[in-house]
DSSP file (Angstrom, degrees, kcal/mol; ACC not computed):
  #  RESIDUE AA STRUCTURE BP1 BP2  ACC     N-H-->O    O-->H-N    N-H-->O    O-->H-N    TCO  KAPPA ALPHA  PHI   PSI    X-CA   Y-CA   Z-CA
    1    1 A X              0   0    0      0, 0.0     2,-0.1     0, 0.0     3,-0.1   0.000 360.0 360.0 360.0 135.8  -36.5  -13.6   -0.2
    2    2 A X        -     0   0    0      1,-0.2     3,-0.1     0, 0.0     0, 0.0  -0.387 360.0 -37.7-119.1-167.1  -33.4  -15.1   -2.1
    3    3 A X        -     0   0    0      1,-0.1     2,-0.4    -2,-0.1    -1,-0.2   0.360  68.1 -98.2 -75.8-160.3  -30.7  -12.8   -4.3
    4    4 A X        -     0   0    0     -3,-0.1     2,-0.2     4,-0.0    -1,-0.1  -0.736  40.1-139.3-109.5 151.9  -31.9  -10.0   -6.4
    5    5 A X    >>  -     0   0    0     -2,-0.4     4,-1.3    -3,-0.1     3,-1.0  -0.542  35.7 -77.3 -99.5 173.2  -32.2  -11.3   -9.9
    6    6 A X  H 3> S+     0   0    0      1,-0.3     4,-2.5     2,-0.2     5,-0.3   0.830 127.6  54.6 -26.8 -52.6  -31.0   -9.0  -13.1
    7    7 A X  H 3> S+     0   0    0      1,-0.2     4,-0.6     2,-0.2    -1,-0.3   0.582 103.1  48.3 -92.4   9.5  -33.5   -7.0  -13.2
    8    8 A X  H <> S+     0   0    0     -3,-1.0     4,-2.2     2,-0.1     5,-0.3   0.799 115.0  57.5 -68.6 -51.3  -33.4   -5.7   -9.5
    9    9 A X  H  X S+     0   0    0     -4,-1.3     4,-1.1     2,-0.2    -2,-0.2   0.825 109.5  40.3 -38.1 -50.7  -29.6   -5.3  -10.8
   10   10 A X  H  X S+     0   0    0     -4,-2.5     4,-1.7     2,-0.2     5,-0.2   0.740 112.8  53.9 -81.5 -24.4  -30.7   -2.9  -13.9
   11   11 A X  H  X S+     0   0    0     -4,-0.6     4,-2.2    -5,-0.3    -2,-0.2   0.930 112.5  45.4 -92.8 -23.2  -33.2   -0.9  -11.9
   12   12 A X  H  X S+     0   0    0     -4,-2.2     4,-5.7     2,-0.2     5,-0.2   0.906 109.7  51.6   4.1 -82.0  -30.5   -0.2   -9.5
   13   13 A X  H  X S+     0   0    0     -4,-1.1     4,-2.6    -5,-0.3    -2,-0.1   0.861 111.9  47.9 -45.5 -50.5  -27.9    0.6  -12.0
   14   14 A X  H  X S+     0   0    0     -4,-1.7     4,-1.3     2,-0.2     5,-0.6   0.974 110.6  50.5 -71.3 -62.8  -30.5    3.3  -13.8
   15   15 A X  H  X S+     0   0    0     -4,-2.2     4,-0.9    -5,-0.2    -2,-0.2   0.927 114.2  47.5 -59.3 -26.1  -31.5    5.1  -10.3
   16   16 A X  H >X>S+     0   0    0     -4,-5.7     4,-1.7    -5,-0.2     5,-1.3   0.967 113.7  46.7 -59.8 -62.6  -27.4    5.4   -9.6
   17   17 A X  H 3X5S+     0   0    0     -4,-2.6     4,-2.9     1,-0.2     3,-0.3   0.790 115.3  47.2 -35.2 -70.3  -27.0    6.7  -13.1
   18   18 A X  H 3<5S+     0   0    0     -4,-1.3    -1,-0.2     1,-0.2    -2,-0.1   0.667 116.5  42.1 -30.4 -37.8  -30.0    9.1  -12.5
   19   19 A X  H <<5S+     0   0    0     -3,-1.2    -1,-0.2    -4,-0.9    -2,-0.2   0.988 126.6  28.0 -60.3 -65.3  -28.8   10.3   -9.2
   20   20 A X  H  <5S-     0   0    0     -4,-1.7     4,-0.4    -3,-0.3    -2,-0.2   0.612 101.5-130.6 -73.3 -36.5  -25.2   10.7   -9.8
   21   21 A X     X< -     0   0    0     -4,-2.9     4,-1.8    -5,-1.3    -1,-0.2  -0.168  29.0 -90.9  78.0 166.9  -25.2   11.5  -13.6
   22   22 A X  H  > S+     0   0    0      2,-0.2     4,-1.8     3,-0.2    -1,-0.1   0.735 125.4  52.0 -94.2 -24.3  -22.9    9.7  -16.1
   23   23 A X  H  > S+     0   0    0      2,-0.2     4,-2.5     3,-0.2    -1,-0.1   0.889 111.1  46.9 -59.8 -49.6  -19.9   12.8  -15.6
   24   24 A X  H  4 S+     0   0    0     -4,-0.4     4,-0.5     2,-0.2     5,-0.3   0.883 111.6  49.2 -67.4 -50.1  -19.9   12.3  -11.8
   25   25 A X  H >X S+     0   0    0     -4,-1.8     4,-3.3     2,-0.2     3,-0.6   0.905 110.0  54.7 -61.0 -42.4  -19.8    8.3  -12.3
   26   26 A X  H 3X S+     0   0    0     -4,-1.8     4,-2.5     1,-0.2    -2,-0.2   0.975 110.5  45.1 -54.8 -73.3  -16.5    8.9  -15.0
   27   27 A X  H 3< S+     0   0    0     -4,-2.5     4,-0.3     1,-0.3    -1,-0.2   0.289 110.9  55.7 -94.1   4.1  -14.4   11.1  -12.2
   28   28 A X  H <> S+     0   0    0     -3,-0.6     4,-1.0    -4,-0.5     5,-0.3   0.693 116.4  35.9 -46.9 -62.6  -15.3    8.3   -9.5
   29   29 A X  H  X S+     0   0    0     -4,-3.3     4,-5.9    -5,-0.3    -2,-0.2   0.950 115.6  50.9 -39.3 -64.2  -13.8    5.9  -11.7
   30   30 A X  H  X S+     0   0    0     -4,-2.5     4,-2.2     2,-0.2    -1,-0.2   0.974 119.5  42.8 -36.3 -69.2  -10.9    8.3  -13.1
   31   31 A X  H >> S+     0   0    0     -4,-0.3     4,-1.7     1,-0.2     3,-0.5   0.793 114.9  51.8 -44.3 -91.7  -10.1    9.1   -8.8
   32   32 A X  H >X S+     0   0    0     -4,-1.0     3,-4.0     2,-0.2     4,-0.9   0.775 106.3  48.8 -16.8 -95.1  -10.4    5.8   -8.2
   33   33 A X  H 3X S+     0   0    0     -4,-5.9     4,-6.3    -5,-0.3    -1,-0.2   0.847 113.6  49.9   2.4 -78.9   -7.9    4.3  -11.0
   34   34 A X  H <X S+     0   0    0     -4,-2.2     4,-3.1    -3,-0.5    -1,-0.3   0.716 102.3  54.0 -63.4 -12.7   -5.5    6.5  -10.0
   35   35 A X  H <X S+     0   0    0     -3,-4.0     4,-1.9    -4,-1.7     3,-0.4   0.951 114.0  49.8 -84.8 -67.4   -5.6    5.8   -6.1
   36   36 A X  H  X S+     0   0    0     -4,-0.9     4,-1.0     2,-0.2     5,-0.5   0.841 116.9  38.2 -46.1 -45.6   -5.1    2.1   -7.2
   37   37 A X  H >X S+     0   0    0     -4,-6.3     4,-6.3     2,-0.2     3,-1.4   0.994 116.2  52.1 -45.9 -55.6   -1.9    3.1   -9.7
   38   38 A X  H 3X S+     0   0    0     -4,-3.1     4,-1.0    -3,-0.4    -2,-0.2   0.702 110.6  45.5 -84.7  -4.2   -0.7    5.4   -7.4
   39   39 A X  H 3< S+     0   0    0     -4,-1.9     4,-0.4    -5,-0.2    -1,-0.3   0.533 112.7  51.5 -90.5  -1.6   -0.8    2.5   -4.2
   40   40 A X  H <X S+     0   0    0     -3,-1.4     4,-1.4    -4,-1.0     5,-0.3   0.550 109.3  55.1 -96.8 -23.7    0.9   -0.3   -6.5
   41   41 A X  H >X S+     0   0    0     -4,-6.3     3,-3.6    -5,-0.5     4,-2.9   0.941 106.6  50.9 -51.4 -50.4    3.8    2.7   -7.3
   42   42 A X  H 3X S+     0   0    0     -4,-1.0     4,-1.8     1,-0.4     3,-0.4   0.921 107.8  49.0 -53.5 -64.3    4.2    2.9   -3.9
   43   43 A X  H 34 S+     0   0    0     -4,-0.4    -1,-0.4     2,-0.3     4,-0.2   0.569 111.6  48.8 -61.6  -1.2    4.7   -0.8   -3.3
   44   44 A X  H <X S+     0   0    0     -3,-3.6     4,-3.7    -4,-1.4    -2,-0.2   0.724 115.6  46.1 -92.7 -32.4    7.2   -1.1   -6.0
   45   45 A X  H  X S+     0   0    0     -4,-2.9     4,-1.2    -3,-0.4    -2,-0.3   0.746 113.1  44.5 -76.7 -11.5    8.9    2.0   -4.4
   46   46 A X  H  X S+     0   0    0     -4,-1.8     4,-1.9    -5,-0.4    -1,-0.2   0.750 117.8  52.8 -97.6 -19.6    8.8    0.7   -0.3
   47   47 A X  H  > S+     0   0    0     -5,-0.3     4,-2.4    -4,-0.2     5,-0.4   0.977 109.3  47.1 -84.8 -57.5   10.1   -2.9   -2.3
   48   48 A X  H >X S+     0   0    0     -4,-3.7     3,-1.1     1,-0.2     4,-0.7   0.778 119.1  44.5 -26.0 -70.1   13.2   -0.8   -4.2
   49   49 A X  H >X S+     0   0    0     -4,-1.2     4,-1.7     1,-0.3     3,-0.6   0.786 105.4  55.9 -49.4 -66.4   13.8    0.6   -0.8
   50   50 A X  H 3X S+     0   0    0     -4,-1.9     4,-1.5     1,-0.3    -1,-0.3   0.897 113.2  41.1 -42.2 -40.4   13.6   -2.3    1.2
   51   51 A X  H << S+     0   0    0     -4,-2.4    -1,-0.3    -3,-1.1    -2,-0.3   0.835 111.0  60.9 -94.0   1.1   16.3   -4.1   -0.8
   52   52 A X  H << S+     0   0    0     -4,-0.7    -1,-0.2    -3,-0.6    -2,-0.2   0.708 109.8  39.9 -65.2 -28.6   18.1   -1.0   -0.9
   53   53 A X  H  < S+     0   0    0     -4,-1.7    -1,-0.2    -5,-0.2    -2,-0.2   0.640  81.2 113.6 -96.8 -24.6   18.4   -1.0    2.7
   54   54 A X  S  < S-     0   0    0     -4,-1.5    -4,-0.0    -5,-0.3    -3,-0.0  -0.362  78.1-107.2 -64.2 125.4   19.0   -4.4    3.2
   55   55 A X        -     0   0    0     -2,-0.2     2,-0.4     1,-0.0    -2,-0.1  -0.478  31.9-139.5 -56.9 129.6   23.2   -4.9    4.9
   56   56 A X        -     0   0    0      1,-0.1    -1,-0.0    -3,-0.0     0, 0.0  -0.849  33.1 -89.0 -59.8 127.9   25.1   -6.3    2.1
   57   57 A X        -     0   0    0     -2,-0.4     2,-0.7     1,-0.1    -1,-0.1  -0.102  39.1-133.7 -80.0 133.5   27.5   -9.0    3.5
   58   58 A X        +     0   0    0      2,-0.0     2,-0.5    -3,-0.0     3,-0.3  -0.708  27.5 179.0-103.5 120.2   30.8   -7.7    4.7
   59   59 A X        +     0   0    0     -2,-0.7     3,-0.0     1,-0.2     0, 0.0  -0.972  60.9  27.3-136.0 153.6   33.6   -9.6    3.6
   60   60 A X  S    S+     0   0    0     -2,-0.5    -1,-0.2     1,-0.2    -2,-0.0   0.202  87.9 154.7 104.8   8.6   37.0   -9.1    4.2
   61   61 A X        -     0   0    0     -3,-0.3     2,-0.3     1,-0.1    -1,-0.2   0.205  39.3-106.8 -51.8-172.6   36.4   -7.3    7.5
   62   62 A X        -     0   0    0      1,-0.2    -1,-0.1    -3,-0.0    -3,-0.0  -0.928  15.2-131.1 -91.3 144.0   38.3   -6.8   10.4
   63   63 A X        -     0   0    0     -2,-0.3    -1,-0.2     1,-0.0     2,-0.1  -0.079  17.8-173.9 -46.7 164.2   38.1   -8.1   13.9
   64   64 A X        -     0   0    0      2,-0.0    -2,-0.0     0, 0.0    -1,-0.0  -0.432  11.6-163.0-163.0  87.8   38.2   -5.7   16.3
   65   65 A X        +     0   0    0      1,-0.1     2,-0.5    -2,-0.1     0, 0.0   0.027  20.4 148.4 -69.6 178.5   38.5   -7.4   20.4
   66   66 A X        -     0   0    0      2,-0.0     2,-0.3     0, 0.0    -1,-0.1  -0.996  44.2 -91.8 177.0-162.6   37.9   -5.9   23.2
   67   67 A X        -     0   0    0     -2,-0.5     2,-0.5     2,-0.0     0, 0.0  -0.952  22.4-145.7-131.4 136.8   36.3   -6.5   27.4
   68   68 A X        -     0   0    0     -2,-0.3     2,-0.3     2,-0.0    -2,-0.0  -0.919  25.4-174.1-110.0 117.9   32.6   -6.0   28.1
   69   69 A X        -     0   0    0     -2,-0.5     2,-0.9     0, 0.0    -2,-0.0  -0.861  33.8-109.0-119.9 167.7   33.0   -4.5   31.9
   70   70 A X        -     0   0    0     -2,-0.3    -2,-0.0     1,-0.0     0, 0.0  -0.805  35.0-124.6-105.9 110.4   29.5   -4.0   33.8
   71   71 A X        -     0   0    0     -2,-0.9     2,-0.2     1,-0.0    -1,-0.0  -0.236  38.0-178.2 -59.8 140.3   28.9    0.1   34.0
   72   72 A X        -     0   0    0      0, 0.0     2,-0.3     0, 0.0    -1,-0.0  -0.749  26.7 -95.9-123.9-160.8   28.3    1.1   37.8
   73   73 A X        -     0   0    0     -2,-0.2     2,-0.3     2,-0.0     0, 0.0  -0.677  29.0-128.3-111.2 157.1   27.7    4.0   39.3
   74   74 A X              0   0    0     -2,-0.3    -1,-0.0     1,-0.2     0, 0.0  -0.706 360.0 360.0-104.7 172.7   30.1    6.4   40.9
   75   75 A X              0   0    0     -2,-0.3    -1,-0.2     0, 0.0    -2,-0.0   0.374 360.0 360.0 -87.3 360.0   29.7    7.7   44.2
């Protein structure tokens, strides 16, 4: 049996339509859209963020030395 030709495609199409209705198929879509809008805002806001967050190079700092001693424990 090989791929479903058009008309397997159209009688398909009609028994969703029938099933579902044409109202019910519209507010899949509508939901749908909007989970796709609202997941690329959200990647344009975590990219704002990200470079928001990112250290800006510090120049003109100070040095500041000091001695790394190895903590022990006291008795």
């Amino acid at each position: 049996m090989g791929s479903f030709s058009i008309w397997h495609w159209l009688i398909v199409l009609v028994i969703i339509l029938l099933v579902f209705g044409t109202k019910k198929l519209r507010n899949i879509g509508s939901d749908l859209g909007g989970a796709v809008r609202g997941f690329k805002e959200g990647m344009r806001d975590g990219e704002k963020s990200a470079d928001a967050a990112a250290p800006s190079q510090i120049t003109g700092g100070q040095t500041i030395e000091g001695e790394i001693k190895e903590k022990t424990k006291s008795s």
